[in-house]
C-alpha positions, 0 to 999 in steps of 0.5 A: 902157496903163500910161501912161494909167492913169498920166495918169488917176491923176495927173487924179484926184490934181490934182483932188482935191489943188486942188478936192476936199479943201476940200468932202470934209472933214467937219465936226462938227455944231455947226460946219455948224450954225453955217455955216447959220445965217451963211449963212440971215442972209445971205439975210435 
């Protein structure tokens, strides 16, 4: 049993550690305002 917590709380940390802190970090306002703006030119 301990070692499958173990083996989930490793999946947990290795998916947060390669994916996650990249979408988790929140942003101020003034620059998520401007990541939208870049991202409506874009498309236009």
């Amino acid at each position: 049993m301990i070692l499958w917590t173990a083996f989930t709380y490793l999946l947990f940390v290795l998916y947060f550690w390669l994916f996650s802190r990249h979408r988790l970090i929140v942003k101020v306002s003034e620059e998520e305002f401007a990541i939208i703006a870049k991202a409506e030119e874009e498309l236009n």
